[in-house]
C-alpha positions in Angstrom: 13.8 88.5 -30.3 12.1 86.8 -32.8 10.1 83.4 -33.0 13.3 81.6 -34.2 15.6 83.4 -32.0 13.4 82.0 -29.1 13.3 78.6 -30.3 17.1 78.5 -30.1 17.7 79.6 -26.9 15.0 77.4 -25.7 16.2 74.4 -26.9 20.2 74.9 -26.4 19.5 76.5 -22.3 15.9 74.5 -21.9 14.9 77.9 -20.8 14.4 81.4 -21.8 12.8 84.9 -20.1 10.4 87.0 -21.2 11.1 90.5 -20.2 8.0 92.3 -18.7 5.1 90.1 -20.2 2.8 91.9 -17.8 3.3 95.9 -16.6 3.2 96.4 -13.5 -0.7 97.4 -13.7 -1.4 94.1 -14.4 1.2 92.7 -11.9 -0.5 94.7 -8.9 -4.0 93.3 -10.2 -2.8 89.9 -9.7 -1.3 90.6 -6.2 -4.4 91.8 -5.0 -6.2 89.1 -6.1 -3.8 86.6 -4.1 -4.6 88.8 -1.2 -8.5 88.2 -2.0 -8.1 84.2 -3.2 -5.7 83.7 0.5 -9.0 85.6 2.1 -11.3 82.5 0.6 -13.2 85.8 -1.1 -13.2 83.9 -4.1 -14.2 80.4 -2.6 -12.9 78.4 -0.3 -9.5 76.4 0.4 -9.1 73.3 1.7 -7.4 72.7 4.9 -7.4 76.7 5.3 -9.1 78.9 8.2 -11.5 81.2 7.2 -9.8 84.5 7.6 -11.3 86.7 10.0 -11.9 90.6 9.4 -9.0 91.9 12.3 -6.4 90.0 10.3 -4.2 92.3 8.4 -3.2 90.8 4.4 0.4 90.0 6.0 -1.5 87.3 8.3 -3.5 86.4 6.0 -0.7 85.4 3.5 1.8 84.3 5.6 -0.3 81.2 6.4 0.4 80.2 2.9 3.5 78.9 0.9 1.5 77.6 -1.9 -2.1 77.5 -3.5 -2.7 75.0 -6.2 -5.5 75.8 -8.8 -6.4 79.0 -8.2 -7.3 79.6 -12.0 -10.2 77.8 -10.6 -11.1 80.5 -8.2 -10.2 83.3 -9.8 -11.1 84.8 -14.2 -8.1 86.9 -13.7 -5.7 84.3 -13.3 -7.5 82.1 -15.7 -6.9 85.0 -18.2 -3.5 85.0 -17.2 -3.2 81.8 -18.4 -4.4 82.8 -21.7 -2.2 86.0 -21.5 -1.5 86.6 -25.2 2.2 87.6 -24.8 2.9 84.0 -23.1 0.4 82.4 -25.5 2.4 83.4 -28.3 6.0 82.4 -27.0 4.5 79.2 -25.8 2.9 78.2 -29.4 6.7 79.4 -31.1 8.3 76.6 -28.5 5.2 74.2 -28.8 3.2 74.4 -31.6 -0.3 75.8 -32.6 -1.9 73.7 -30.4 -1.5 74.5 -26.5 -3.5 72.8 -23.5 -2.9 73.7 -19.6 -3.6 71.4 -16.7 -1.9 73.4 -13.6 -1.5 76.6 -12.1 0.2 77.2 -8.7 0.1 80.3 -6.6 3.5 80.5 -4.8 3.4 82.8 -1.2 7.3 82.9 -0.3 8.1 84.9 2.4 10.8 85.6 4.8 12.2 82.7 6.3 10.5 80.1 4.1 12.4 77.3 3.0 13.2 77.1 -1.2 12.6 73.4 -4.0 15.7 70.9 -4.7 16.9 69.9 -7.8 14.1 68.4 -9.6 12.1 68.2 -13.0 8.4 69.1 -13.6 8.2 66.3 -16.2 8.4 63.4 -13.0 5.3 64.8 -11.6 3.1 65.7 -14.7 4.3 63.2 -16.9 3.6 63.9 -21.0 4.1 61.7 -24.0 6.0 63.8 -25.9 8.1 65.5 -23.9 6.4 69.0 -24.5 5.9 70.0 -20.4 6.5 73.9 -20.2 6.0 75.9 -17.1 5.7 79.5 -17.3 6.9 81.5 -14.1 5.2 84.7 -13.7 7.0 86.6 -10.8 5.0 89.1 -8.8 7.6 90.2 -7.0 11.1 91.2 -8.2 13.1 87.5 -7.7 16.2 87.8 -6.5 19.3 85.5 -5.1 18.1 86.9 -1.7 14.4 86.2 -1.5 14.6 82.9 -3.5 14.8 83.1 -7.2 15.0 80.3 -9.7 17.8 78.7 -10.2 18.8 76.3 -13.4 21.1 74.0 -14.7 21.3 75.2 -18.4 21.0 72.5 -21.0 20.3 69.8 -18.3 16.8 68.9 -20.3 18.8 68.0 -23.7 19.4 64.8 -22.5 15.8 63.7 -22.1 16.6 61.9 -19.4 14.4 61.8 -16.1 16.8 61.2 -13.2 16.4 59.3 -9.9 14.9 61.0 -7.1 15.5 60.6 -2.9 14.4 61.9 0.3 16.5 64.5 2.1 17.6 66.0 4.9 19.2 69.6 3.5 17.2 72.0 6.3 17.4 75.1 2.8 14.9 72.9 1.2 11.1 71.3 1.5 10.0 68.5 2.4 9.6 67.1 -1.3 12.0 64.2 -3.0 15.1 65.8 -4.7 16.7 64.6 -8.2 20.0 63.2 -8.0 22.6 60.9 -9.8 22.8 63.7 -13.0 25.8 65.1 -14.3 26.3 68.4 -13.0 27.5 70.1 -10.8 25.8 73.3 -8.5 29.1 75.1 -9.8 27.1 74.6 -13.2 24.0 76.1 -11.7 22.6 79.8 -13.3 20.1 82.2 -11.1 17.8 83.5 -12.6 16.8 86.7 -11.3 13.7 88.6 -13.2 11.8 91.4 -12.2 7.8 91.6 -11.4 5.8 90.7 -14.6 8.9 89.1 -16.1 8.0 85.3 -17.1 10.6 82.3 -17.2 9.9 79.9 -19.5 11.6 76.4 -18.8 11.1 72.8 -20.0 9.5 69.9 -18.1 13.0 68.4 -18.3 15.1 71.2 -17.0 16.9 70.4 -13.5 15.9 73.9 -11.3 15.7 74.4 -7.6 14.7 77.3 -5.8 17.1 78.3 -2.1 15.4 79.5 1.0 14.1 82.8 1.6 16.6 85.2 3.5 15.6 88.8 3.2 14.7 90.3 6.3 11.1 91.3 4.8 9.1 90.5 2.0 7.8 88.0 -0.6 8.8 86.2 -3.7 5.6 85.7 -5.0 5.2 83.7 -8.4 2.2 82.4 -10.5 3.3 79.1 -11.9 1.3 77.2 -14.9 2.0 74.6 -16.8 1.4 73.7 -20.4 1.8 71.0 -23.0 1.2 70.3 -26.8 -3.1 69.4 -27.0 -1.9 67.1 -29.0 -0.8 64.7 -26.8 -1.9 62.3 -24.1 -1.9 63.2 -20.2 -1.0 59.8 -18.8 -1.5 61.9 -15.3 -2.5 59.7 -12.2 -4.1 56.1 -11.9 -5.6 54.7 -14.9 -10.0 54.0 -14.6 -10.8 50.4 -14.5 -10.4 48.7 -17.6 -8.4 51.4 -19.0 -4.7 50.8 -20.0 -1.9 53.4 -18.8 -1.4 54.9 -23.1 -5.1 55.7 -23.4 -5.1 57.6 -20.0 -5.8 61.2 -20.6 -5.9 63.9 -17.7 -9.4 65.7 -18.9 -8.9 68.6 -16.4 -7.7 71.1 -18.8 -7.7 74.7 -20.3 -7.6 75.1 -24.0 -5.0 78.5 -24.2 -4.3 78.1 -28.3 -5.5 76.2 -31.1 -7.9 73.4 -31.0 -8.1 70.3 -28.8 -8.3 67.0 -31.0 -9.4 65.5 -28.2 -12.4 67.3 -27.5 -14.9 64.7 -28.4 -13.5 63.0 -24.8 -15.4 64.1 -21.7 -13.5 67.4 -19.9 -14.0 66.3 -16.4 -13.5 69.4 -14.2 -11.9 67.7 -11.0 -13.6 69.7 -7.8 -11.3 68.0 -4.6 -7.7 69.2 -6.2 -5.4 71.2 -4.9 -7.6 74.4 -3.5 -11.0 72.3 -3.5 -13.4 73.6 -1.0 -12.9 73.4 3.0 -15.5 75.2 4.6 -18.0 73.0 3.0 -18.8 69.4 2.5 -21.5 67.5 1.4 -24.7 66.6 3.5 -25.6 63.6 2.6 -23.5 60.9 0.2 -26.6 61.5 -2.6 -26.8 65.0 -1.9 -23.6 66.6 -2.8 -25.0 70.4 -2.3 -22.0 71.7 -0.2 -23.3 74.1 3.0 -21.1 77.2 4.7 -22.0 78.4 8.4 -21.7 81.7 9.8 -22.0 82.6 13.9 -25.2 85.0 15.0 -23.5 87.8 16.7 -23.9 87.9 20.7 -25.9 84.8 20.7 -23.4 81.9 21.4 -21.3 79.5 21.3 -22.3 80.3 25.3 -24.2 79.2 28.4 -27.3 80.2 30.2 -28.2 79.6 33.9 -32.1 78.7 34.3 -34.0 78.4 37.8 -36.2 75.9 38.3 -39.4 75.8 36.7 -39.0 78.4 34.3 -40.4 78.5 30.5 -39.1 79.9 27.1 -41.7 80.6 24.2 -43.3 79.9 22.1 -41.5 81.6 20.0 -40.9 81.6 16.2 -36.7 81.1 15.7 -35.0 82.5 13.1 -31.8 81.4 12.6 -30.3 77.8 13.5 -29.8 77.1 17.0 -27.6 73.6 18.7 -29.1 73.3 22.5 -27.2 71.1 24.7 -27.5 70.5 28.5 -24.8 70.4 30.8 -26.7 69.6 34.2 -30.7 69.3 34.8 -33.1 68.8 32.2 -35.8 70.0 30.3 -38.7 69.8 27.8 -38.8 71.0 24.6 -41.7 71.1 22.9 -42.5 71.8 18.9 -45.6 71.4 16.8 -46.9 68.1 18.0 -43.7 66.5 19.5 -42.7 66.9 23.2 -39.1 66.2 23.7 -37.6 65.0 26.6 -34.1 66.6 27.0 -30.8 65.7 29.3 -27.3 66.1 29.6 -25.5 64.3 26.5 -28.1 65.0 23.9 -27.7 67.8 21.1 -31.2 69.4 19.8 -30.6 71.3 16.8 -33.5 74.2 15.5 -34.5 75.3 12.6 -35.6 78.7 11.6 -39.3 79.0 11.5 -39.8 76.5 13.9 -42.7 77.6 16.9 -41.4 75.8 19.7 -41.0 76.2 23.6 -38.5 75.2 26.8 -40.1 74.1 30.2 -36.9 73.8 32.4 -37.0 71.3 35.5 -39.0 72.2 38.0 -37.1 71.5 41.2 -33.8 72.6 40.2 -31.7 74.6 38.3 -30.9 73.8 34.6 -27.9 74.6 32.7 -27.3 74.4 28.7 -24.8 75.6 26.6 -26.4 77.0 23.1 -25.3 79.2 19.7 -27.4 80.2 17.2 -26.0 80.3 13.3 -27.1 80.5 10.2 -26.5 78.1 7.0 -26.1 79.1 3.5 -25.4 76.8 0.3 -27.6 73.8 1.1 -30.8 72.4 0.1 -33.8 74.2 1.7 -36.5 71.9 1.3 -34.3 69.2 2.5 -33.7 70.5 5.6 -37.2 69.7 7.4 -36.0 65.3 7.1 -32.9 66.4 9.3 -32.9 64.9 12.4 -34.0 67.0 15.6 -31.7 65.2 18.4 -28.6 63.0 18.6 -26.9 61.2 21.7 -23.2 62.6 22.1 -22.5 60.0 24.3 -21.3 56.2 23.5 -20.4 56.3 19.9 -17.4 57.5 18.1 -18.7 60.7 17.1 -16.5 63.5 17.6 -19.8 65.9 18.4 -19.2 65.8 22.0 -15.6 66.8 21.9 -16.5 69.4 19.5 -19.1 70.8 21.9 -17.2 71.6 24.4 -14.2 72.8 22.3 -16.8 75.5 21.4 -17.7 76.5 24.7 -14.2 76.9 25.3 -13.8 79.0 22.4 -16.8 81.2 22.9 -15.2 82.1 26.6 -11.7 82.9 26.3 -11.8 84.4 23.0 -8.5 83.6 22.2 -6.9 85.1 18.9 -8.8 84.0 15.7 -11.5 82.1 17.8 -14.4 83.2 15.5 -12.2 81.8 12.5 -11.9 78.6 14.8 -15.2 78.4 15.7 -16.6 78.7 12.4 -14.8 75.7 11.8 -15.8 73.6 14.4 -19.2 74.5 14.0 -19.1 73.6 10.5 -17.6 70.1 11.1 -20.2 69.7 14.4 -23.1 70.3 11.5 -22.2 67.6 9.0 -21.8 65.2 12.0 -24.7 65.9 13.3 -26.4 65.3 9.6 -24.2 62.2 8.8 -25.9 59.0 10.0 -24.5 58.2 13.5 -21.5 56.3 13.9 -21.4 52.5 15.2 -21.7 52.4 18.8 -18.5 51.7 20.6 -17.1 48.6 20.5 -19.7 47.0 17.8 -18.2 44.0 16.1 -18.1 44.0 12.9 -20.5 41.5 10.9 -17.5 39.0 10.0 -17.5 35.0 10.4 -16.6 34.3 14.3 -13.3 32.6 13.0 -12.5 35.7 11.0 -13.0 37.6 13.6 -11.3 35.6 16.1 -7.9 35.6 14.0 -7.5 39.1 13.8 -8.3 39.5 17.8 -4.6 37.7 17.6 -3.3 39.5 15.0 -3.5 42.5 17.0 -2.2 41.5 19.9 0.7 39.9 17.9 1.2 43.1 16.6 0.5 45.4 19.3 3.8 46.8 19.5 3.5 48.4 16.4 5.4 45.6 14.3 3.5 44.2 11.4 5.1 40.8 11.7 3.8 37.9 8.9 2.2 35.3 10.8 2.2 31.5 9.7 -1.1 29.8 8.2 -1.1 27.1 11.5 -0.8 30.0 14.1 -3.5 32.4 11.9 -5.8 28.8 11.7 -5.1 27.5 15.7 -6.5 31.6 16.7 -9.6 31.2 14.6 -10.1 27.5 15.9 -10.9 25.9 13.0 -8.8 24.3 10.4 -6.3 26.0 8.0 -8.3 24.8 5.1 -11.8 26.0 7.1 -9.9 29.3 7.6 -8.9 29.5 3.7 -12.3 28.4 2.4 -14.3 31.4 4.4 -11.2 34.0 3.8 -11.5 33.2 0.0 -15.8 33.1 0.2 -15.3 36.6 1.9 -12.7 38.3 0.7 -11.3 36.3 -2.7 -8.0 36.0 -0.7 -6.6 34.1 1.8 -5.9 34.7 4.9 -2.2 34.9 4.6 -2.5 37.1 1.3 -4.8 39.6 3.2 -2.6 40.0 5.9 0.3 40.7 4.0 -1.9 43.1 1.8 -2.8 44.9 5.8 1.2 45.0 6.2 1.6 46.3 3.0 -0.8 49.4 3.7 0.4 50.1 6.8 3.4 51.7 4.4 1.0 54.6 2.9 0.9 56.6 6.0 4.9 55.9 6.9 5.8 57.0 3.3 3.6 59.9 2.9 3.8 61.4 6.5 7.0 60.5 7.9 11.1 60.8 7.0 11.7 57.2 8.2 14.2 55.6 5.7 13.0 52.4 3.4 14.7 50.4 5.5 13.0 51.6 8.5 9.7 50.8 6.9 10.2 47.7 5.8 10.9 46.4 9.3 7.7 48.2 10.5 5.6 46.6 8.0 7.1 43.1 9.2 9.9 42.4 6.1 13.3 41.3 6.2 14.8 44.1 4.6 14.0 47.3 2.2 14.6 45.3 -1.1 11.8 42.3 0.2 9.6 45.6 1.0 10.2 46.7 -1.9 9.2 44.1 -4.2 5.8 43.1 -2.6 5.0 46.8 -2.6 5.8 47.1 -5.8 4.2 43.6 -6.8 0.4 44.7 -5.1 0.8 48.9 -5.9 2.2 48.8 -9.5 5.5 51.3 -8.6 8.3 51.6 -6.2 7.3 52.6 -2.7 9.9 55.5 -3.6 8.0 56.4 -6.1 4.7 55.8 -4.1 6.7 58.4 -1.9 6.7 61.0 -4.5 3.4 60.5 -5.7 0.8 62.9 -4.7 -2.4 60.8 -2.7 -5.3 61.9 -5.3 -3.2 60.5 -8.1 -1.5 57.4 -6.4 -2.7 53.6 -6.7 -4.9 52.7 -4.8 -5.5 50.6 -1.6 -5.6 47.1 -2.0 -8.1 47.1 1.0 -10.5 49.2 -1.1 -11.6 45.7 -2.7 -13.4 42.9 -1.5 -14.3 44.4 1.5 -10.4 43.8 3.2 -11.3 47.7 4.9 -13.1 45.5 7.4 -10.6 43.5 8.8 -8.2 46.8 8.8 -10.8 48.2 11.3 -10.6 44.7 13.5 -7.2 45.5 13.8 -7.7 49.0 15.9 -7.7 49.1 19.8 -11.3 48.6 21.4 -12.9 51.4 22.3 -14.4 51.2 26.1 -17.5 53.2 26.5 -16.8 54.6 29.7 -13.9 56.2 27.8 -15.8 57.8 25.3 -18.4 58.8 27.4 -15.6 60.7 29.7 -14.3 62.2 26.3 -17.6 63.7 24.9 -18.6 64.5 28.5 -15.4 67.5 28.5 -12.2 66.3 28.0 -9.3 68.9 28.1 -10.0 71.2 24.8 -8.1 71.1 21.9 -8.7 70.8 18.0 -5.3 70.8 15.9 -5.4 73.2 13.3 -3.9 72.9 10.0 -2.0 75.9 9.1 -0.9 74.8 5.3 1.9 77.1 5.0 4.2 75.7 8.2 2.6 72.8 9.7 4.5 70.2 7.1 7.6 72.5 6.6 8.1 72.1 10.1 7.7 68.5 10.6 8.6 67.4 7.0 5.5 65.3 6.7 3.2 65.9 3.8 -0.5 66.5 4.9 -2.4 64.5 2.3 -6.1 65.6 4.1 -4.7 69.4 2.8 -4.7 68.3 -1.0 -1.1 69.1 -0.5 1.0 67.2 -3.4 4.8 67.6 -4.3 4.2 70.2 -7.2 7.1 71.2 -9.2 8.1 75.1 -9.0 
């Protein structure tokens, strides 16, 4: 076919197919290295569990239905990106000059639901109209595993239709495209076989329809292109920047030159894939640290009798020491340590140090040893040697014991598990402790006051507005006291920043639940979905439908991230009672939720913003 022959078809059907770009050499190449990216062999994935070496590839890839970025991981899909074959179609449908911002690894096997109707242009929006994607299926795509389907010629138009929530069990939890005029009777699968590429405009109305073979995948590596000529208006505008300057610098240059190169690339580390399994020590150290167990030493506990001695000795790996009944001494260099139950000691390697257990009775402590890789060496000897577990809102106790637990009944995947916890129990313990239970926060009396009555007034879950005389008689002063120290604090008043706290309380109901508009509005204390509607509109710049769709990195946002409004949200939470807490870090009942990103929010239909999850077009 030649280039003109493409260009025809492309522009009467909004799609075309490129038969075998890749042989199936390069096809297998590419599955094995979704087998190594879903393995975290290639770096790691946020809000996925380290995959241990019992599980087979089948476990390991069923956990996923989709991977975004994984050009970032991987040079061979990066060069697939660049694949000349795709290069050269998408430059005869473009132009000379090709840029792309997204690539998607797609895991689809049996079982798994499919995409509704939608368009790729209403998520990565361009200014000219030139969004491409280019399917590359790794498996042969059929009707019965969940190919592509299309509605040919739907992108002529150039209109970008309405989208809804819905309820259609063969589809995800992302927003389908309605109100367009055609009909599924009008709809086209497209069935392709491995290393076979469909090539489809940003426009083009396509869905994809559950899985329902009995066995197998439908895997696909989606990117997506555009002209380099043209603006990426994608996400939230900087400050002081207006919406037709933005420009999306997270790009790859496939063809041509970039006119825009003199701009700042800015390669954006927390998308899609970006990096569980580390996180940052300190907020002005961002080195990024991994943890691995020691084998046969721990998580566990050892039984002491009284008066007995350890050391010295000179340790060589990391080691958390916590006591679960007696006491001790530890004792390192020049420091003698007192030690009892709700304290955790951490070691260092190289560290000469010694135990001298209580001499009249027995001692028990619970201990593993691990070993740290990816941080700053030299920074290590300012980290601190003990925290308290008990009486702050640390997690470090719960985590403790959730180890133990772990580290005794060996369930299925507990190294993977623990691993995890042990990596989260490390950056709390190097964080700077939490405020202690119950600590007020250091707000004017009548500020503080006020929202002791908001909360109440909202305690059954209702975000209710409150008048100015009953907000003024809870703070005991005056309303013109209470607007005069609101607008000193917070460049608001008090009425204004609680509608702005109602307002928020709409993020989490939008993103992570199917209740209806209407539903929300009357959570969030308004008359009706079109009132809702218009305030959240009025403070957040869009719709909250389109809030809905919008994926959390690249949605406006919170008005409580300004003028310090976060602390009155945190007035509004239920007091913690120390002898709670205390209980809690002491051993409650064990139990960490785990994240599995392939089922956990097909099953619930709520979108887990914490995995970098966004509603990507297929």
């Amino acid at each position: 076919m030649t280039d003109i022959d493409l260009k025809t078809q492309y522009e009467r059907d909004g799609y075309l197919i490129l038969e075998h770009a890749l042989n199936l050499g390069e096809v297998g190449k590419l599955v094995d290295e979704a087998v190594r990216i879903c393995r975290g062999e290639l770096g790691d994935i946020q809000g996925a569990l380290p995959a241990g070496s019992a599980d087979s590839d089948d476990d390991v890839l069923r956990r996923f239905l989709c991977i975004h970025y994984p050009h970032k991981l991987s040079g061979l899909v990066l060069a697939t990106m660049r694949h000349p074959l795709i290069v050269s179609a998408l430059t005869s449908l473009i132009g000379p000059n090709v840029k792309a911002m997204q690539s998607m690894l797609f895991i689809k096997s049996e079982g798994e639901p499919g995409q509704a109707w939608h368009q790729d242009e209403m998520f990565i929006p361009t200014r000219d109209r030139s969004l491409t994607a280019a399917w590359l299926a790794l498996d042969d795509a059929t009707k019965e595993n969940g190919c592509l389907w299309v509605l040919p010629g739907s992108h002529r138009p150039g209109v970008l239709y309405p989208n809804r929530e819905h309820d259609d069990p063969r589809y995800d939890c992302t927003v389908e495209s309605y109100d367009f005029p055609y009909d599924d009777c009008d709809a086209v699968p497209v069935e392709i076989g491995a290393g076979s590429v469909v090539v489809f405009n940003g426009y083009l109305l396509h869905k994809s329809l559950p899985n329902t073979s009995r066995r197998g995948y439908r895997r696909a590596l989606v990117n997506h292109y555009m002209s380099a000529e043209s603006l990426l208006p994608w996400g939230v505008p900087p400050e002081g920047t207006a919406m037709a300057q933005t420009d999306f610098r997270d790009i790859v240059l496939v063809a041509g030159t970039d006119p825009y190169a003199y701009k700042v690339s800015r390669r954006c580390a927390d998308r899609g894939f970006a990096r569980t399994g580390t996180a940052a020590v300190t907020n002005d150290d961002r080195r990024m640290i991994s943890v691995d167990l020691v084998a046969r030493l721990g998580p566990s506990v050892a039984d002491y009798p009284p008066g007995s001695t350890f050391g010295p000795r000179d340790a060589r790996s990391y080691q958390f020491v916590w006591l679960l009944q007696g006491s001790a001494t530890w004792l390192w260099d020049d420091i003698v340590l007192p030690l009892a139950p709700g304290q955790l000691l951490l070691i260092r390697p190289g560290m000469r140090d010694s135990f001298h257990w209580d001499p009249l009775t027995p001692t028990r402590h619970a201990y593993v040893h691990f070993t740290l890789t990816g941080h700053a060496q030299q920074s290590s000897a300012d980290w601190p040697l003990v925290r308290d577990l008990t009486g702050r809102h640390d997690p470090m106790g719960a985590l403790c014991h959730y180890l133990l637990w772990l580290g005794a009944d060996c369930p299925p995947g507990w190294q993977s598990q623990a691993l995890e916890t042990l990596r989260l129990l490390v950056l709390t313990f190097l964080a700077e402790p939490a405020p202690a239970a119950g600590t007020p926060a250091t707000l004017p009396e009548p500020v503080v006051a006020m929202m002791r009555a908001v909360r109440e007034h909202w305690s059954d879950g209702v975000a209710r507005p409150i008048p100015m005389r009953q907000l003024a008689s809870a703070a005991q002063v005056s309303p013109s006291t209470l607007c005069r120290t609101f607008r000193r604090r917070f460049g608001v008043g008090p009425v204004a920043a609680i509608e702005l706290l109602r307002l928020t309380r709409a993020e989490p109901l939008l993103w992570q639940s199917n209740l209806s508009m209407q539903a929300i509005a009357v959570q969030c204390g308004f008359a009706d979905a079109y009132h809702f509607s218009r305030r959240f509109r009025a403070i957040y710049g869009m719709a909250p439908t389109t809030f809905r769709a919008s994926a959390p990195e690249y949605a406006p946002p919170s008005p409580l991230e300004s003028g310090g409004l976060a602390a009155l949200q945190s007035l509004l939470r239920a007091p913690t009672h120390d002898d709670a807490w205390k209980r809690l870090n002491a051993g409650g009942p064990p139990g960490v939720p785990v994240a599995h990103p392939r089922r956990s929010h097909r099953a619930t239909g709520r979108r887990p913003a914490s995995l970098g999850w966004r509603p990507g077009p297929e």
